[in-house]
C-alpha positions as CSV (number, residue, x, y, z in Angstrom):
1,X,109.5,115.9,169.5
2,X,110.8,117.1,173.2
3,X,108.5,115.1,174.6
4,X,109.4,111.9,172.4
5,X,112.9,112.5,173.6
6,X,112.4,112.8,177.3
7,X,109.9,109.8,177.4
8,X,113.1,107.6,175.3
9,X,115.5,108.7,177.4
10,X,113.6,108.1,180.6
11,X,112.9,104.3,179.0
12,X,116.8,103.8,178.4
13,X,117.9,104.7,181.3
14,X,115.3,102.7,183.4
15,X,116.1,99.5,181.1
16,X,120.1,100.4,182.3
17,X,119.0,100.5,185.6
18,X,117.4,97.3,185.8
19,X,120.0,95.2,183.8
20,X,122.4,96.5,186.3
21,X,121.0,94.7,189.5
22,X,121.3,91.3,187.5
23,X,123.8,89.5,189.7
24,X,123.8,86.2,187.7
25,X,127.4,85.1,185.9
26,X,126.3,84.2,182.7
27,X,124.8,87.1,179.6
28,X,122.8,87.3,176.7
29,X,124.4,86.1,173.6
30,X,127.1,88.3,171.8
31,X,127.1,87.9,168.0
32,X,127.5,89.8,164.7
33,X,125.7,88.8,161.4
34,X,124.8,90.3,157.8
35,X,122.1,92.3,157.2
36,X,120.6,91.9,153.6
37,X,116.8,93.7,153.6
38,X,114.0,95.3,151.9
39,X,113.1,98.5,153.8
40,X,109.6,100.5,153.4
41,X,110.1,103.8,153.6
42,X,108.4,107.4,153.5
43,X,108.3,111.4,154.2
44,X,106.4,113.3,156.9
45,X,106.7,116.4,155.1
46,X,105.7,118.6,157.9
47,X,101.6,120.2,159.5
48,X,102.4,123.0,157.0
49,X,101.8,120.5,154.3
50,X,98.9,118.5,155.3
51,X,97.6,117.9,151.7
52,X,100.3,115.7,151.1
53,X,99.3,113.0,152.9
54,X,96.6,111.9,150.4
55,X,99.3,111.8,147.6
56,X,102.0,109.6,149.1
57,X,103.1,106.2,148.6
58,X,106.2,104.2,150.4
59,X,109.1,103.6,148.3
60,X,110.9,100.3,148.7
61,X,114.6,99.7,148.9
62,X,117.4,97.6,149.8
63,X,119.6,97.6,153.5
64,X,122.7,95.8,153.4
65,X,125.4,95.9,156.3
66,X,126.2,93.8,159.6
67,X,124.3,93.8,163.4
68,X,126.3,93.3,166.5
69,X,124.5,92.8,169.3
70,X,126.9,92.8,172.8
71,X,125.5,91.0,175.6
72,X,125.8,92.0,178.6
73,X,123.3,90.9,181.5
74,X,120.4,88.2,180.9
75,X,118.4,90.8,180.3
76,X,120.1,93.8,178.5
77,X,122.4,94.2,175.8
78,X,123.7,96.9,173.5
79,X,123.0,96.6,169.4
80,X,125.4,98.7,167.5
81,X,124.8,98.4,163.5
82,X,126.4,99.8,160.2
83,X,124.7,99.5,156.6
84,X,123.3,100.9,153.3
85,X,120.3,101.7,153.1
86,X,117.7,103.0,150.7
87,X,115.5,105.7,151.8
88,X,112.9,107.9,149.7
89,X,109.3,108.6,149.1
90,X,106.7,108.2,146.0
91,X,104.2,110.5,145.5
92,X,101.0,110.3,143.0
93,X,99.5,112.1,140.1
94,X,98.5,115.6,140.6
95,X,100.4,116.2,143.7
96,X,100.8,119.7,144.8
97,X,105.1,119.2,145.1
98,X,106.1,117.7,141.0
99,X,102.7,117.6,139.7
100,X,103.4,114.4,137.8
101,X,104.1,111.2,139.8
102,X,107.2,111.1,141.1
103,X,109.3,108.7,143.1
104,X,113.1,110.2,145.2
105,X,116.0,107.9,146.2
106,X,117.9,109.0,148.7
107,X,121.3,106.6,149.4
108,X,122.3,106.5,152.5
109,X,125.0,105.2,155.3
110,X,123.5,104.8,158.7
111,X,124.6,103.6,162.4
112,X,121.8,103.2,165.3
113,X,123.0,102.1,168.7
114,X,120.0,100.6,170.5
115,X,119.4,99.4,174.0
116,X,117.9,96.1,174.0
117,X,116.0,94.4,176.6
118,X,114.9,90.9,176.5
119,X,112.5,88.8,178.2
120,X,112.7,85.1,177.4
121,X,112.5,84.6,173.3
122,X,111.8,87.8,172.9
123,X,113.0,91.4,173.6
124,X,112.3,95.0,172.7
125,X,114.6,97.6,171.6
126,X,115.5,101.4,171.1
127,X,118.3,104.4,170.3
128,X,119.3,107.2,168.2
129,X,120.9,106.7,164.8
130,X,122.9,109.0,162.3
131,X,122.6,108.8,158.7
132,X,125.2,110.6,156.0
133,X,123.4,111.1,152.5
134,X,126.1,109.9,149.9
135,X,123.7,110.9,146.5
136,X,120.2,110.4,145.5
137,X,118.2,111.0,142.7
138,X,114.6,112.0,141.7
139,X,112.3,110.6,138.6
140,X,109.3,112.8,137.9
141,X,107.1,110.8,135.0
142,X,106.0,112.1,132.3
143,X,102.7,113.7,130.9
144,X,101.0,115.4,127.5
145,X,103.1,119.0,128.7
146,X,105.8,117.7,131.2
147,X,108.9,115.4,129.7
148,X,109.9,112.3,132.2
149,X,112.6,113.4,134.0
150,X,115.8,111.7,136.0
151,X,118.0,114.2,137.9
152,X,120.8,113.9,140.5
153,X,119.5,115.4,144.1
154,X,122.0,118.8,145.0
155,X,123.4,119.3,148.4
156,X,123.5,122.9,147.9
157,X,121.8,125.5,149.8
158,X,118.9,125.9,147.1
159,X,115.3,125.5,147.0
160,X,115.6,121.8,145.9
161,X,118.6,121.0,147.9
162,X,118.7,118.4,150.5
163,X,121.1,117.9,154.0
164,X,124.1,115.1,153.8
165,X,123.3,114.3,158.0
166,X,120.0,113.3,159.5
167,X,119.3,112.6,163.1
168,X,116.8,110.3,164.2
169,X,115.8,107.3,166.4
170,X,114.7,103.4,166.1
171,X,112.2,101.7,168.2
172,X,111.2,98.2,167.5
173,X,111.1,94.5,169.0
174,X,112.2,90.9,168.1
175,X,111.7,87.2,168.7
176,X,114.5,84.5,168.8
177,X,113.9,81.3,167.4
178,X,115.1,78.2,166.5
179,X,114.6,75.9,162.9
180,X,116.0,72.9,162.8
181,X,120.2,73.7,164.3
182,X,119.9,77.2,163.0
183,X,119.1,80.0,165.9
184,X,117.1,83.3,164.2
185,X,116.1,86.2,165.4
186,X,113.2,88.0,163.6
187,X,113.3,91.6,164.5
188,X,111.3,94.5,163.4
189,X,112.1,98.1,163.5
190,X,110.9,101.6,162.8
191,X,112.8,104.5,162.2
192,X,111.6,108.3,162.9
193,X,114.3,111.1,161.7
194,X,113.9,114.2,163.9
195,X,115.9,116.4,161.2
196,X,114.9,117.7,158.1
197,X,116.6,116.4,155.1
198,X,116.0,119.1,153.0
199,X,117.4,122.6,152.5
200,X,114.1,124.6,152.0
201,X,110.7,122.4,152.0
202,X,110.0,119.6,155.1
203,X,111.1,115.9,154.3
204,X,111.3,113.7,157.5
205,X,112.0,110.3,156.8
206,X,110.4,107.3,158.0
207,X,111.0,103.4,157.5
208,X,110.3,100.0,158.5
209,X,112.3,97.5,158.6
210,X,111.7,93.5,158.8
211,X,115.0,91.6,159.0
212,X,115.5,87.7,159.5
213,X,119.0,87.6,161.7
214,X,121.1,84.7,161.9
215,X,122.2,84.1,165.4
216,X,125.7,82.9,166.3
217,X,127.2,83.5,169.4
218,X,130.8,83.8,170.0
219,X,133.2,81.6,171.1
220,X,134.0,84.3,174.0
221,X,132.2,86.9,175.3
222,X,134.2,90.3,175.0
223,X,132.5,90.9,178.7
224,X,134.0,88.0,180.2
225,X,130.7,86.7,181.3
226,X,129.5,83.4,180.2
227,X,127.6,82.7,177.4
228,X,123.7,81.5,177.2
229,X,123.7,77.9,175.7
C-alpha cells in the first residue's frame, strides 16, 4: 500500500511537471456535466481471509452526481467530482462470513480529485478520493434453519459495525469523441479504498466504473486561457 502511494505520487507530480513547460495560449476544455451510472463493485476482505475469494460476487449499483474537469494546459487538467454512489459486495452460499447468501449495500457520498493527462482523443487519469458512509443495509437469504433477513448496517464500535469515512484512490483513462454535433467522453475508472470500512473484520472496497460524459465546454475558461475548438 506504501509502495502504491509513492509510485502515484511520483506519477502526479511528473504529469505536473510536464504540463507546466506547455508554453502554448490556448487549454484543454473546461466543462461540468451529470453523472448518471451503474457501478460494479466489491470487497478485498483482507490475506487473513483468503477463503473468501471463491465465495464473492460484485454487487451492482447506481452513481449519480456531476464531473468538472478544469483545463489547464493542452495536456493537463484537474477533475474534481461529487456524487452518490452505491457500494457493497455479494457473497454465495456457504460462505464462511453469513453462511447463507448474502448481498451488503453500503450508501455512500464521495469526491475524487484526479490529475488528468491527455494525449490527443484520449487521456489517462488518477487521485485520492474520500467517501462518508450515510447508511447501508445487509440482506442475508434464507434457508431450512436460518429466516431471510434485512437489517440496517451500525456505525458503532461492535463486531458488525462499519466506519462512516474511507480513503482511497482512482486510476482510470478516457477517450473523447464526437457523434453527430454532440462531443462525449467515454471514461473508465477504478477505485481502490486503502481504509477499512469496517469496525472489527477487513472490508476494502473496490469498483469500476464506466461513464458516457457529455462534453461542453464553457463559454470562458476560469484560467483565462483559450479554449480548444
Amino acid at each position: 500500500m506504501t509502495q502504491l502511494l509513492r509510485t502515484l505520487k511520483i506519477s502526479l507530480a511528473t504529469a505536473l511537471i510536464f504540463s507546466l513547460q506547455i508554453t502554448k495560449s490556448f487549454a484543454q476544455k473546461t466543462y461540468m456535466s451529470p453523472l448518471i451510472n451503474v457501478v460494479s463493485s466489491n470487497f478485498n476482505y483482507g490475506d487473513a481471509n483468503n477463503a473468501m475469494k471463491s465465495y464473492k460476487k460484485d454487487a451492482r449499483g447506481i452513481m449519480a452526481g456531476a464531473t468538472f474537469q478544469a483545463g489547464i494546459t493542452p495536456v493537463f487538467s484537474v477533475v474534481a467530482e461529487t456524487y452518490f454512489v452505491m457500494k457493497g459486495a455479494t457473497l454465495k452460499t456457504d460462505n464462511p462470513l453469513t453462511v447463507n447468501k448474502s448481498t451488503l449495500r453500503l450508501y455512500n457520498v464521495e469526491i475524487p480529485v484526479l490529475a488528468r493527462v491527455h494525449i490527443n482523443r484520449f487521456y489517462m487519469n488518477a487521485g485520492p478520493y474520500v467517501s462518508y458512509t450515510i447508511g447501508g443495509r445487509i440482506k442475508t437469504e434464507s434457508s431450512e434453519t436460518i429466516p431471510e433477513k434485512s437489517t440496517a448496517i451500525s456505525f458503532s464500535n461492535v463486531t458488525d459495525g462499519f466506519k462512516r469515512w474511507e480513503l482511497g484512490v482512482q486510476a482510470g483513462a478516457g477517450y473523447n469523441f464526437r457523434i453527430k454535433k454532440r462531443a462525449l467522453a467515454l471514461d473508465l475508472r477504478y477505485g481502490y479504498g486503502l481504509t477499512n470500512v469496517s469496525q472489527n473484520a477487513e472490508r476494502y472496497n473496490r469498483t469500476f466504473t464506466m461513464s458516457i460524459i457529455a462534453v461542453k465546454p464553457w463559454k470562458t475558461n476560469p484560467f483565462g486561457r483559450k479554449r480548444n475548438s
